[in-house]
MARVOTI-26837 format. One line per field, with one value per residue (C-alpha): x, y, z; residue number from 1. Coordinates in steps of 0.05 Angstrom, whole numbers. Last residue first. Layout:
! MARVOTI-26837
X = c(X ...);
Y = c(Y ...);
Z = c(Z ...);
pos = c(NUM ...);
END
This chain:
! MARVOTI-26837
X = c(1824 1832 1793 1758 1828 1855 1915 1955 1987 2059 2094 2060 2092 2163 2152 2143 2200 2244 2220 2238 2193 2195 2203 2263 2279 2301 2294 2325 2384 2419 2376 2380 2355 2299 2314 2250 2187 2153 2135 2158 2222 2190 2226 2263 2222 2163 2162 2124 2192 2255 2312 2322 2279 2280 2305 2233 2172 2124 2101 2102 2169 2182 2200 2151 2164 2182 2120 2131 2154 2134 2128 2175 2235 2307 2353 2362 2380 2409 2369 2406 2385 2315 2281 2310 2380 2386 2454 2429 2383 2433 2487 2431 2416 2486 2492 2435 2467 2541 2508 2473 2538 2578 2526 2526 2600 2606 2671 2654 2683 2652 2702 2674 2727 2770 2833 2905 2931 2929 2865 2831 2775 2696 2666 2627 2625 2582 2516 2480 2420 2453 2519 2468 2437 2500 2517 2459 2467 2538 2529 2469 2473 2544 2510 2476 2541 2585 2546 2580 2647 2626 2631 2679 2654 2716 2693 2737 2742 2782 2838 2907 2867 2857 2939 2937 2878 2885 2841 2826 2821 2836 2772 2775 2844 2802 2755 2813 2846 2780 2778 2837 2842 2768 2798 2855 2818 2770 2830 2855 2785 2753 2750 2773 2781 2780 2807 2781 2742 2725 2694 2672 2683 2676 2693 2657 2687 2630 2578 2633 2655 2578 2564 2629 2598 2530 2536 2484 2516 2591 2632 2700 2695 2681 2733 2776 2765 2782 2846 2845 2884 2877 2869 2870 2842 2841 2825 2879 2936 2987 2950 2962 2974 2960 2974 2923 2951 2874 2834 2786 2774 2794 2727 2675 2604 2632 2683 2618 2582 2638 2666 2588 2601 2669 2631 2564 2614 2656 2609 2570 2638 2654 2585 2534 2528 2565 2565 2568 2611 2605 2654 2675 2657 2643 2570 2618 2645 2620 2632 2593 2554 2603 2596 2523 2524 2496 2461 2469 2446 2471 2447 2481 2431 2385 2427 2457 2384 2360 2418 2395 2327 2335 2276 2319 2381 2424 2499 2475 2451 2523 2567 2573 2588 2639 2627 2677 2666 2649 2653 2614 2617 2675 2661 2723 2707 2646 2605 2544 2503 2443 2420 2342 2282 2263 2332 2327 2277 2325 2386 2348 2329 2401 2419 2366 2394 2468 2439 2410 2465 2512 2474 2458 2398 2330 2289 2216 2184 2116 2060 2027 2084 2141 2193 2275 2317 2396 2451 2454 2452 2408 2356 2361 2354 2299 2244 2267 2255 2186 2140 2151 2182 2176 2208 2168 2099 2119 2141 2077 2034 2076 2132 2138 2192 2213 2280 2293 2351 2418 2461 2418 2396 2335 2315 2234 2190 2117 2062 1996 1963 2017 2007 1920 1916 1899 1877 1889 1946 1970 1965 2008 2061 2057 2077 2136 2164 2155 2197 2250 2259 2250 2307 2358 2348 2368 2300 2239 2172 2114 2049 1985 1925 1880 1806 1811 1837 1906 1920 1913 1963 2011 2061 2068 2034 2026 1980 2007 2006 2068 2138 2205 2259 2306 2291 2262 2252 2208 2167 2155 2126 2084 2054 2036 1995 1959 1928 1965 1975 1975 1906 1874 1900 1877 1807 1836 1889 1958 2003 2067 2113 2190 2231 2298 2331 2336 2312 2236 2187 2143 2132 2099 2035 2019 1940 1928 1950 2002 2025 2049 2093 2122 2132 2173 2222 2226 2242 2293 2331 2330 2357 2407 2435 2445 2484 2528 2505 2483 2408 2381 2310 2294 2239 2234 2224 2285 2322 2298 2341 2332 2397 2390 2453 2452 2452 2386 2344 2384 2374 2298 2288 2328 2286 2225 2246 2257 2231 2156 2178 2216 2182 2119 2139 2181 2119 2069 2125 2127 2189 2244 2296 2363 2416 2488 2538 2594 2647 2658 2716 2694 2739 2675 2682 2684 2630 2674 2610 2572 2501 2507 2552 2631 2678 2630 2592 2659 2662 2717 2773 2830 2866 2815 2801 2818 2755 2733 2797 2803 2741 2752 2706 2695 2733 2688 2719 2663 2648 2611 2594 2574 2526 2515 2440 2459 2506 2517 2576 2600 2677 2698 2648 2679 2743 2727 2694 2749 2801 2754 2748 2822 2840 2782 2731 2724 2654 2605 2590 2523 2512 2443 2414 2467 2455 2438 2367 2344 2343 2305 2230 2200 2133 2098 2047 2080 2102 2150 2154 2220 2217 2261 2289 2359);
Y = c(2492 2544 2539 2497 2475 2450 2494 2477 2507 2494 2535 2604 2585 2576 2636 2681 2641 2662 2738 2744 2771 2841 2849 2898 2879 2825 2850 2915 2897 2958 3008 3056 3020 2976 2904 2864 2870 2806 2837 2920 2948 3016 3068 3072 3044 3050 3123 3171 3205 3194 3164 3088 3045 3005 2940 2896 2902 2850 2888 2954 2989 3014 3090 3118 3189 3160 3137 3060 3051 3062 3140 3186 3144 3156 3098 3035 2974 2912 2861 2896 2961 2944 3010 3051 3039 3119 3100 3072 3125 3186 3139 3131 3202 3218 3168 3221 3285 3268 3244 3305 3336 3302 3314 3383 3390 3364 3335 3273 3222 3210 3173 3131 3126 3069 3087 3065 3133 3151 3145 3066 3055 3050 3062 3130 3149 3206 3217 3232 3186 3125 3134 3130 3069 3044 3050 3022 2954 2940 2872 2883 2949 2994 3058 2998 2957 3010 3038 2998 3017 3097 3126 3190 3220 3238 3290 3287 3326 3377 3329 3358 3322 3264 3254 3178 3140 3056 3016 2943 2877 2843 2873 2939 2952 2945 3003 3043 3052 3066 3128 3150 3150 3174 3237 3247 3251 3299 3345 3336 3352 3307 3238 3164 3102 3040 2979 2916 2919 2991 3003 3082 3135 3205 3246 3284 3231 3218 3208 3181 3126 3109 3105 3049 3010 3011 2974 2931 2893 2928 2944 2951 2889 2853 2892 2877 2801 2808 2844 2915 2965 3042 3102 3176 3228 3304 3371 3402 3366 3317 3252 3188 3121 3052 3014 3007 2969 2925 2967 3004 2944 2884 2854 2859 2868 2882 2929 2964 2980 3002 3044 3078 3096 3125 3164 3181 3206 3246 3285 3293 3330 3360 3401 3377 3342 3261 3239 3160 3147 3069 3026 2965 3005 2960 2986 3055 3024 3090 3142 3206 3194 3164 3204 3198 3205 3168 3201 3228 3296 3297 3301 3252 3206 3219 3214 3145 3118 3149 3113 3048 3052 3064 3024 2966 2980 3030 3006 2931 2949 2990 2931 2892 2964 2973 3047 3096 3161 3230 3290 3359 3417 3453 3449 3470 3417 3367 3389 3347 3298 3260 3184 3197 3235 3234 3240 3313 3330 3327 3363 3428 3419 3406 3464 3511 3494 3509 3580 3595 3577 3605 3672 3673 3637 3631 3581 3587 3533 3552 3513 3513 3545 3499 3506 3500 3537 3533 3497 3457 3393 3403 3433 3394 3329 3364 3368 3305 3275 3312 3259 3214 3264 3342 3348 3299 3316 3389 3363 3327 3392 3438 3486 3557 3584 3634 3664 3682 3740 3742 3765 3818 3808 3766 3723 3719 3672 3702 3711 3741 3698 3658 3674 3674 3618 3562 3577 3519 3487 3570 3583 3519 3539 3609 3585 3543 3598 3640 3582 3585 3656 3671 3622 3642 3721 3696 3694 3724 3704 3744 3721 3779 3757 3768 3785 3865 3890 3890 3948 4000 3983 3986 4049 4017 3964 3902 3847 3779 3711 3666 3641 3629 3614 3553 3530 3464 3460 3525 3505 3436 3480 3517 3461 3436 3485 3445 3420 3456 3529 3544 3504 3544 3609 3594 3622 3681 3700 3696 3762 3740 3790 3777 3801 3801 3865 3893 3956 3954 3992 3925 3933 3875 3857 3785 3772 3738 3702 3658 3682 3747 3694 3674 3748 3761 3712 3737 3809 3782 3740 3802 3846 3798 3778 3850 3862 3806 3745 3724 3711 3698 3683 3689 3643 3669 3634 3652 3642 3602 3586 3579 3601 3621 3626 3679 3670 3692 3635 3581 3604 3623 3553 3516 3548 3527 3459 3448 3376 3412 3489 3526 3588 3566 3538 3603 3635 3601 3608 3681 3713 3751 3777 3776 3812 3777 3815 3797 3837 3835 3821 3817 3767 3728 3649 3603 3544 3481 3437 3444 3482 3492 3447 3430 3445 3474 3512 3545 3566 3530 3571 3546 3548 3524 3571 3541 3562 3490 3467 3526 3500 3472 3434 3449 3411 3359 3345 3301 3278 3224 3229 3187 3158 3247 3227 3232 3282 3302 3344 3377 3397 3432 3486 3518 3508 3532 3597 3615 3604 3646 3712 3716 3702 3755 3723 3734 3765 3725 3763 3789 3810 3821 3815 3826 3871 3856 3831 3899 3902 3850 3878 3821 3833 3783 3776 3722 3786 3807 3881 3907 3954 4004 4019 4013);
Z = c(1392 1335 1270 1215 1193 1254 1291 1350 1388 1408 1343 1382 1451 1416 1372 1437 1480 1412 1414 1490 1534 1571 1650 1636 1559 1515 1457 1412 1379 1397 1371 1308 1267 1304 1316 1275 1310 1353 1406 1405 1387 1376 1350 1285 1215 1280 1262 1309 1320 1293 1340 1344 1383 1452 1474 1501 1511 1540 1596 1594 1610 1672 1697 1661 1630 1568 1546 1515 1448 1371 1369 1416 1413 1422 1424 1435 1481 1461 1526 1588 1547 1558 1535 1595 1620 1621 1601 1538 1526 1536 1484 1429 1440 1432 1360 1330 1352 1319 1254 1250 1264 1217 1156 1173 1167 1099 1072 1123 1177 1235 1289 1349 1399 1431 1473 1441 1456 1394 1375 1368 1323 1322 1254 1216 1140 1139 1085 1147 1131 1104 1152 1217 1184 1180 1244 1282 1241 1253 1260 1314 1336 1343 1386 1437 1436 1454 1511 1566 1553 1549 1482 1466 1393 1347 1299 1233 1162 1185 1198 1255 1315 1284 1296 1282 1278 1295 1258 1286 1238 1171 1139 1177 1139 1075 1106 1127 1055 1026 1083 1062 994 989 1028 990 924 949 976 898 863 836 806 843 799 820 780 783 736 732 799 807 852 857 910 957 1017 1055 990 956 1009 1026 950 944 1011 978 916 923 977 980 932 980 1007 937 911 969 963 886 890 885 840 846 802 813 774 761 783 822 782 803 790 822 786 792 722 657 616 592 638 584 541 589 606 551 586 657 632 587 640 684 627 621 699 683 627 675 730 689 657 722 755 677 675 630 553 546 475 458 405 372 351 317 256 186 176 169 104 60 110 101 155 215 268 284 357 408 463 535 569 651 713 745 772 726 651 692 706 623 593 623 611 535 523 548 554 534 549 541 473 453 471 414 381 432 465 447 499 476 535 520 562 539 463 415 366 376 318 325 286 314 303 276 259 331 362 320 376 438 398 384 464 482 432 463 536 515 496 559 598 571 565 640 661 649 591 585 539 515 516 579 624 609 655 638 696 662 683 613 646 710 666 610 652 693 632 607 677 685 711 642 590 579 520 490 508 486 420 412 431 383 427 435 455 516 529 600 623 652 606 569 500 522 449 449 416 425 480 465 505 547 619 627 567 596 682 719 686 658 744 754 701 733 791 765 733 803 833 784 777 852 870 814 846 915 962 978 946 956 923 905 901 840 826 817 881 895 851 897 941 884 914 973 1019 1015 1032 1037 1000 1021 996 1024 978 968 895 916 987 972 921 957 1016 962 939 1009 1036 1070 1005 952 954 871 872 921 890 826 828 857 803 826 811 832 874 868 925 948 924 998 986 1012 968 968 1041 1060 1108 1123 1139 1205 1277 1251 1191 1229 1253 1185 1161 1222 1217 1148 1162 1223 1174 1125 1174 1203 1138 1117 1180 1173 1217 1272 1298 1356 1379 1459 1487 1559 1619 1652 1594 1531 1476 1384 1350 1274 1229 1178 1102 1091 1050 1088 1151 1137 1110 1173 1228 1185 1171 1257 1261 1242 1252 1298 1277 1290 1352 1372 1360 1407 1467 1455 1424 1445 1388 1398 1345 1325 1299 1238 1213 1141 1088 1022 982 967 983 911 912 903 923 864 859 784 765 777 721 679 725 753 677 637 597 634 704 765 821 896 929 947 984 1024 1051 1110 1157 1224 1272 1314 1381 1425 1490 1514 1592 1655 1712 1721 1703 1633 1607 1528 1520 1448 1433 1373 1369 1435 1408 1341 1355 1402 1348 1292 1344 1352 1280 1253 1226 1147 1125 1088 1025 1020 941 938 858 810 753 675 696 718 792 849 861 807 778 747 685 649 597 634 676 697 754 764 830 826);
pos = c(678 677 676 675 674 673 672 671 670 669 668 667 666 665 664 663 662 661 660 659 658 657 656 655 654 653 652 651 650 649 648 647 646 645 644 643 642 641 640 639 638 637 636 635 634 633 632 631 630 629 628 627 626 625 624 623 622 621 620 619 618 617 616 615 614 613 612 611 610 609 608 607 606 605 604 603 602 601 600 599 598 597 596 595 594 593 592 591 590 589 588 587 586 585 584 583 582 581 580 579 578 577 576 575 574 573 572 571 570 569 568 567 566 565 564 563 562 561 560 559 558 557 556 555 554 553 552 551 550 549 548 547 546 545 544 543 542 541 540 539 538 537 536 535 534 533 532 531 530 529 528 527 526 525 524 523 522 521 520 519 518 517 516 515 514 513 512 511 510 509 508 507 506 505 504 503 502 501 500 499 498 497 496 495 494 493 492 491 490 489 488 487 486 485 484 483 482 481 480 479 478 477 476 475 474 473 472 471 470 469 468 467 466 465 464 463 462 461 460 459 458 457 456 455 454 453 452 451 450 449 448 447 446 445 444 443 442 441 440 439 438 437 436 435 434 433 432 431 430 429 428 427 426 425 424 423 422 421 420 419 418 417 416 415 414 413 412 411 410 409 408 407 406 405 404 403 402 401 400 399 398 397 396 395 394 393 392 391 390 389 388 387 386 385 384 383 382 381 380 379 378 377 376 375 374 373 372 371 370 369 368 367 366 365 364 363 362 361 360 359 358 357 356 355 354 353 352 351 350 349 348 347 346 345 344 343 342 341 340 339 338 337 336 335 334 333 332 331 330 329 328 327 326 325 324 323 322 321 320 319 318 317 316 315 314 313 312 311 310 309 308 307 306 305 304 303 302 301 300 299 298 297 296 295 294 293 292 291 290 289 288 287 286 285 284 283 282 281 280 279 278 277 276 275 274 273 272 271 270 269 268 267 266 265 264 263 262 261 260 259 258 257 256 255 254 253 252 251 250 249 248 247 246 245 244 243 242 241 240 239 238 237 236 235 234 233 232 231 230 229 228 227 226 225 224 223 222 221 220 219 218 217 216 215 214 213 212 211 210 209 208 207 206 205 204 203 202 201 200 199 198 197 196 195 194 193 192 191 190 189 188 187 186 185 184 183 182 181 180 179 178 177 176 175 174 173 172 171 170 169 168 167 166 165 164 163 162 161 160 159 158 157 156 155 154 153 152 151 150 149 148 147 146 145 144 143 142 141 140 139 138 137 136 135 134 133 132 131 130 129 128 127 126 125 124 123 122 121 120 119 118 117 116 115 114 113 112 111 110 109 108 107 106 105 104 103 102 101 100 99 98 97 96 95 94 93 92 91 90 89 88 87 86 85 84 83 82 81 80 79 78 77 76 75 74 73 72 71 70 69 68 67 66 65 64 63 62 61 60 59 58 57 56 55 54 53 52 51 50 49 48 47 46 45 44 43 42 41 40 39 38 37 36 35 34 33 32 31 30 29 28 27 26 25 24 23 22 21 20 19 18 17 16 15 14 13 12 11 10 9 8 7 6 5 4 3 2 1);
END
């Protein structure tokens, strides 16, 4: 397990040969004891202000028996649902979990901590564990649970970034933990590879999910550090490393031509997960790679494979699959030069062909192609149209056109029902015409529904933002097809967008009464005081849907059970519902603090646009208060003459503050001449 592979872009990578796994940490199951603690202390979080009052709220972590359910047939997890997807499959390892402390200084528990806590959240996501950040008695403590191979890299990383701090990082390359990929960065490069601020390698990092810095090792290459290069740790899954050290050395070939690819040739890895590397001429590089990269990335995120172009040559890693699905799409990509392309369409899993209306086919593409090119983004998929119809002598006579769809079948099925949406509009009554309501039995499948016009409209939204709201909350997808909408995914995914559509239209004609939101795992029920309902609500709604932009949650004021009114947060995705949770408490902790003119709408958190906080009145002239972000006047503030803030109430109107209307009133009275004021 310790050999070392050595490729010719002049890296070194400490994970195994390519053939093997890199770390396999499975999450270990909780024992039933230990899990029905955990939730009822998770399920319920307090916020108290001033002891005036309390909102409580039950949130039930989500499920995921629903995402490990494997599907029956010959398709690849990546086929049915993309790298990345959410129906991830659990390990059957069972493990027990620990946690370990760690004190810290004050100075180190802000570094680790992090601008609005990114740091914390890197090295949680790059080890697996779950970091908790407390001070006792005066002491910053640090702790971390997880299994024990989570815990010992979490705590190797933690301290990498606050050795940062005061000087040089030292790393032991002989470590065993298979998560580290050393990068060879030559020193004239090393300024450009780091960015200003060190933002390039931040963006590395967000990107594939690793954690990157330079350091100074020690082991059996010690020696070699000298000799005009520095040497770049990344730590991370094996996916991670690849990617980001592929788009390392495209920045060092940028600054440097020549110093990864001389002497390089087409190569063919035999092993399953390897990287095969082409060369490419300088207009077929230009084309593959596209305006700001979105060829570049639409292979990519179709074929499931990590496409980079260092100078140029094309590198392509993944497993076999994936590899070899990328070469066709890129085969594929430069016969659209010489004209419509022709391909075999039998016995291919990741390939969906819909019949587009030749009167049609413009309004499909656009113009330029922009319209093929918004759906290929947003769903990550390869689209063209093929040329079916060679050999056919009265093919000038076809009414229709085939459009091929290339990626997993989630984004294939969102570009095609998106494509029938595009064409419905265009030609009403070609893909709707008999089509009835209908729910389907299977795991994977899709469920149709019939609106009348008023709910469409409802149910669209202004710009279409009601139906993303539903999809993002729900993980389903869903698409308006006349007036017909159809919901795709999973059968838990399904359920949930029939729901939550279901409660929406019942909005429309009035209250929504819950029933038994105690038994949903996709539910936290918030408890808002009487008098705080209007400051989490805003102006028409306004605070709320802000909330439900940013959290991806689908969040509105109902009745439970017992006929009381809560605020319930609906979402698949825990994190979502949480943030969501934290964000409509500090609107409730402001309100009740009745500072930031609540009387007048009231807000929420602010650390940027309003008054200092530790005053107990408001300046003159201010009025409701701000939403919560810091230093951002998009959600704090509420100032003279500002429009309500996000997050706030309303804003206006405030303790000693004047109102907007006497303001415009007083401005509309003076008068103006055209050589000045008088």
């Amino acid at each position: 397990s310790k050999s070392r592979s050595k490729s010719p872009s002049r890296s070194r990578s400490r994970s195994p040969a390519h053939g093997r796994s890199a770390s396999r940490s499975a999450s270990r199951k909780r024992s039933d004891s230990r899990s029905r603690s955990r939730s009822k202390d998770h399920s319920r979080s307090r916020s108290r202000s001033n002891s005036r009052s309390r909102s409580r709220s039950r949130s039930r972590s989500f499920s995921r028996s629903d995402r490990s359910r494997s599907l029956s047939g010959s398709l690849s997890s990546f086929d049915i649902l993309g790298v990345g997807g959410r129906n991830t499959a659990s390990t059957a390892e069972s493990r027990d979990e620990g946690s370990e402390t760690l004190n810290i200084s004050d100075s180190d528990a802000a570094f680790i901590l992090g601008k609005g806590g990114r740091t914390k959240e890197k090295i949680a996501r790059v080890s697996g564990a779950r970091l908790d950040m407390s001070e006792r008695n005066g002491q910053s403590r640090l702790e971390v649970r997880g299994t024990e191979l989570q815990r010992r890299k979490t705590l190797k990383y933690v301290k990498c970034v606050m050795a940062q701090r005061v000087g040089p990082v030292h790393v032991n390359e002989d470590d065993e933990d298979s998560d580290l990929t050393i990068v060879e960065v030559p020193t004239e490069c090393v300024g450009f590879v780091t960015g200003k601020q060190g933002n390039f390698l931040r963006t590395m990092e967000d990107e594939w999910g690793v954690i990157m810095f330079f350091a100074e090792f020690q082991g059996a290459r010690q020696e070699r550090h000298a000799g005009g290069v520095e040497k770049l740790a990344m730590f991370g899954p094996r996916r991670g490393r690849r990617g980001a050290e592929l788009k390392v050395l495209s920045a060092i070939e940028q600054k440097n031509p020549g110093y990864c690819t001389r002497g390089m040739k087409d190569h063919n890895a035999t092993e399953d997960w390897g990287t095969d590397t082409k060369w490419l001429k300088d207009d077929e590089l230009s084309y593959a790679l596209g305006k700001k990269g979105m060829t570049r990335k639409k292979l990519a995120r179709a074929s499931g494979c990590i496409v980079e172009y260092v100078g140029n040559v094309v590198h392509m890693a993944g497993n076999r699959r994936q590899r070899k699905r990328a070469q066709q799409y890129l085969e594929w990509l430069f016969a659209q030069l010489a004209g419509p392309v022709h391909v075999e369409t039998k016995a291919r899993t990741d390939m969906t062909v819909v019949d587009v209306p030749t009167a049609c086919v413009g309004y499909v593409t656009g113009n330029r192609r922009e319209t093929l090119g918004k759906m290929e983004e947003e769903w990550g998929v390869l689209m063209f149209f093929l040329d079916s119809y060679k050999d056919d002598p009265d093919r000038h006579k076809r009414v229709m056109e085939r459009l091929a769809i290339f990626g997993n079948q989630r984004s294939r099925r969102g570009a095609e029902l998106k494509v029938m949406s595009a064409v419905e509009a265009k030609q009403p009554g070609n893909f709707t015409r008999g089509v009835r309501e209908k729910e389907s039995r299977k795991f994977w499948g899709t469920d149709t529904l019939l609106l009348s016009d008023t709910e469409l409209a409802y149910a669209l939204g202004r710009d279409g933002t009601t139906r993303r709201k539903l999809a993002r909350s729900s993980g389903c997808i869903i698409e308006y097809v006349g007036h017909l909408v159809f919901l795709s995914g999973t059968k838990p995914e399904r359920q949930r967008a029939r729901r939550y559509l279901g409660w929406l239209l019942k909005q429309r004609m009035g209250g929504v009464r819950i029933e038994n939101a105690s038994d949903m795992d996709d539910v936290t029920v918030v408890h808002v005081p009487q008098n705080c309902m209007g400051a989490v609500s805003g102006s028409r709604g306004a605070a709320l849907r802000s909330i439900e932009e940013d959290t991806g949650a689908f969040c509105f004021i109902a009745r439970d059970s017992r006929g009381d009114e809560q605020l319930f947060i609906f979402g698949w995705d825990h994190s979502g519902r949480a943030k969501a949770d934290q964000l409509v408490n500090h609107i409730i902790r402001d309100a009740l603090n009745n500072r930031g003119g609540y009387n007048g709408g009231g807000g929420g958190y602010d650390r940027g646009g309003g008054y200092d906080r530790r005053d107990h009145s408001p300046p003159r002239g201010y009025g409701g208060g701000g939403g919560y972000r810091r230093s951002s006047p998009d959600y704090g503030g509420g100032g003279r003459g500002r429009s309500p803030p996000r997050y706030g109430g309303g804003g206006g109107g405030g303790y000693r503050g004047r109102s907007r209307s006497r303001s415009r009133e007083r401005y509309r009275s003076r008068s103006y001449s055209p050589r000045g004021r008088r």
